[in-house]
Phi, psi and omega in degrees: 000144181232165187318330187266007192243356185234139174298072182308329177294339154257041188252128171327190118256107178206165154247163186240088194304109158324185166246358176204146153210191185275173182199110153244130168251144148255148191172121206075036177090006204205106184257172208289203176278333184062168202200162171277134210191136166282013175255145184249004180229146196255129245229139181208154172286164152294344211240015195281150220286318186297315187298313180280328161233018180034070169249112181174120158285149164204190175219155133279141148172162194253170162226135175196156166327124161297172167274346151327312194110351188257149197272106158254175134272183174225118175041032173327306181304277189338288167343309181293313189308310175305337192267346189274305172315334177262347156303264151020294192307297202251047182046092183221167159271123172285129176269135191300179200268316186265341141334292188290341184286324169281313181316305157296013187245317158336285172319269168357287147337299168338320178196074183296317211297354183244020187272129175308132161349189134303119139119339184300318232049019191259163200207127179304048196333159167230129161235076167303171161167167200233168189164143186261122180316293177269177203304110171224129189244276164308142178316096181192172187290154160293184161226019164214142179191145179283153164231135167227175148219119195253159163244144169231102169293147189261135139298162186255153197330313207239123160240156218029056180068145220281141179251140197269162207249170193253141161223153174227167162305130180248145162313317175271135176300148157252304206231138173270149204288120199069008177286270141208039158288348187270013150208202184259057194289144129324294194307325164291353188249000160286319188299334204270017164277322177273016175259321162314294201289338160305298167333296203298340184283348185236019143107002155309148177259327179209158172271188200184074203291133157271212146287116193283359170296313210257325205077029176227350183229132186302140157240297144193185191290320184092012166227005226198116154289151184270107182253138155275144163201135209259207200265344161268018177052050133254189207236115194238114180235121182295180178236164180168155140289001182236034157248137178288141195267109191272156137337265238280319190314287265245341187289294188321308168310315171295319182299318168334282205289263338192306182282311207243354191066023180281165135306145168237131177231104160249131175186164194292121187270114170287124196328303199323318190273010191287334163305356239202353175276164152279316166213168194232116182213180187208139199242152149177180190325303191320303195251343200049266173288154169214108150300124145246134181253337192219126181247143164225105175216142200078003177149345207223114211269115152234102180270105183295176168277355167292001174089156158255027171279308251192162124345149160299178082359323176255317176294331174297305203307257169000302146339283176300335166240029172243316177299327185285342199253327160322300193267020157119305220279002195213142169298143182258162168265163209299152173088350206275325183250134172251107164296129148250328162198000000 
């Protein structure tokens, strides 16, 4: 299939099968050279560490055209690090940051014909991820496990513009104190499903996880870091050891201070004081931005002044110069875009 063959103007966020993606195994202590490979399904024991304890890790990150014409990524090392940490957690083998770095840029390379125009909002999405292989019936690490990365091009998240969402406080805990919220486990986002579907079910767009010690202090969405900004415009991101350390978090904080001049504060947000912002947004690959216009909890409506029309003000700013320095149109600061072709 080539590029000229897909409606970028309707395309979903789903997936869609490429013509190539990677493949590594480890085994005997090792993992191979990996290779590119037109088969999309992946062949398993019954008994393999992932079906039984679900050991298997993952990433997000896009590739996509400039206004130049050149194909990047955005800040991919970071990815790598991150995957390495969440190997680590859970006695995984870390496949290494210049391994992953080549994969991704193959897998790319590969399949240029999907990476979407300029100017569509549509994007290649990328998933790496890793997960063990061979047959473990007692509680323990596999000792063989796959790394693949596969692309889907995405539509971009919000069409016709990001409109700001209703979320409420939830009940159910996401991550425990020493838990694995500080990565990218499979496993935190099974548990965090009957709690989403629970939300939507009760008219919500998203949940809005405290601290499972206290409950009294913010954390994130479980798909989605918490950006704040308060009525003299600073830009306030909570802190914890149990929120996964988003990309997207950590860009936008630089881009505050570095770009906009802003104050920046990460520290622990207390619920009580959230009334008390000008705006509300939730960050991560997917969305870059998600405007929260309104939290609710437990019966008690907190509504910033940015309104539910529109974006903030201060968060478009922010929106706008993290998408410019993506596609091309603002200079990025050095290392952040990996060109591939």
């Amino acid at each position: 299939m080539s590029n000229k063959q897909i409606d970028w103007s309707n395309l979903g966020f789903g997936y869609i099968q490429t013509d190539f993606r990677y493949v590594s195994n480890y085994k005997d202590g090792a993992w191979d050279e990996g290779v590119l490979t037109g088969d999309a399904t992946v062949t398993l024991s019954e008994c393999a560490g992932v079906l039984q304890y679900a050991q298997t890790i993952f990433e997000g990150l896009k590739a996509y055209r400039t206004e130049d014409g050149h194909i990047v990524t955005f800040r991919p090392d970071l990815n790598a690090q991150r995957m390495i940490d969440s190997a680590k957690r859970l006695e995984m083998p870390p496949f290494s940051e210049e391994q992953f770095l080549d994969a991704v840029d193959k897998v790319v390379s590969a399949n240029a014909d999907f990476v979407p125009p300029y100017g569509s909002g549509a994007t290649l999405y990328l998933r790496p991820y890793m997960f063990g292989t061979n047959p473990v019936i007692g509680v323990k690490p596999a000792n063989e496990y796959q790394f693949r990365i596969f692309g889907t091009p995405v539509g971009p998240y919000f069409k016709g513009g990001a409109k700001p969402i209703t979320i409420r406080v939830c009940d159910f805990d996401r991550a425990a104190p020493h838990g694995t919220g500080h990565i990218k486990a499979g496993l935190n986002y099974a548990m965090s499903l009957h709690a989403i579907v629970d939300a939507h079910n009760q008219g919500y767009d998203e949940n809005m996880y405290l601290d499972s010690a206290t409950r009294t202090k913010v954390e994130e969405t479980g798909g989605a870091n918490f950006i704040f900004i308060t009525k003299d415009g600073k830009l306030v991101t909570p802190k914890s050891d149990t929120i996964l350390p988003s990309i997207t978090r950590r860009s936008l904080c630089y881009v505050a201070k570095e770009y906009l001049g802003m104050e920046v504060e990460e520290r622990e947000v207390c619920l009580e004081e959230v009334k008390d912002f000008a705006e509300c947004g939730l960050c991560g690959t997917a969305a870059v931005i998600s405007p929260v216009g309104k939290i609710v909890d437990h019966g008690t409506e907190i509504c910033f002044p940015s309104g539910m029309d529109e974006m903030g003000p201060v968060t478009k700013k922010l929106y706008d110069t993290l998408t410019g320095i993506q596609m091309g149109r603002i200079e990025a600061p050095e290392g952040w875009i990996r060109v591939i072709k």
